[in-house]
Residue, then its C-alpha position, 0 to 999 in steps of 0.5 A: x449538476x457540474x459538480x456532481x458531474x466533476x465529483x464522479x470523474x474524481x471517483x473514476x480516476x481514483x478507481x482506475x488509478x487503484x485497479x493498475x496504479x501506473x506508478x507500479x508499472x512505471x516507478x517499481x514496487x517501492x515506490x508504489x507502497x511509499x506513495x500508498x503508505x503515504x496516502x493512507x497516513x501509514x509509515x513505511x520502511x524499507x529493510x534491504x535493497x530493493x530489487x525489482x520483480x516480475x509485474x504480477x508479483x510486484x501487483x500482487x505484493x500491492x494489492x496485499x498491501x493495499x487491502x491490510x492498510x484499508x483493513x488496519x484503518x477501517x476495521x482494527x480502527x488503528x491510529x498508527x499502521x507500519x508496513x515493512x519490506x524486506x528483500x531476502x533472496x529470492x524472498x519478499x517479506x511484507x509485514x504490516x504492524x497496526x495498533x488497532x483492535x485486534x492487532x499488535x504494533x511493533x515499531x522498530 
């Protein structure tokens, strides 16, 4: 029973943490997609200096990265998943490149 009980506190933290990560709000938009890459298994790269943004843009640029990296692995079944940032005024590109079905990966 505890460890039901420890198990259920383990997946709302992680839903809690998923719906406003407080790395967003607290470190910025890079860092946030630096700790996502990282815990998805994917590679990030950063093209230009970064900039901040207004909070529902940094949120929203986010939750697009969060949802490709969770559709790369679970639906294209890709092993290697690239996410590249790119700041060019007053643009942000965000590409993702994944080897899965479906898709074409482009290393840099």
């Amino acid at each position: 029973m505890r460890q039901i009980i420890a198990d259920a506190i383990e997946e709302v933290r992680r839903f809690s943490r998923a719906l406003r990560p407080v790395y967003l709000e607290e470190l910025g938009l890079v860092p946030a997609l630096e700790i996502l890459t990282r815990e998805a298994g994917a590679v990030f790269q950063i093209a230009t200096a970064p900039s901040r943004l207004k909070a529902d843009k940094e949120l929203a640029l986010y939750r697009i990265a969060q949802e490709s990296l969770n559709n790369a692995r679970r639906h294209a079944k890709a092993q290697n998943v690239l996410l590249e940032l790119n700041f060019v005024n007053p643009n942000v590109i965000l590409r993702v490149s994944a080897d899965g079905i479906g898709s074409r990966y482009l290393p840099t």
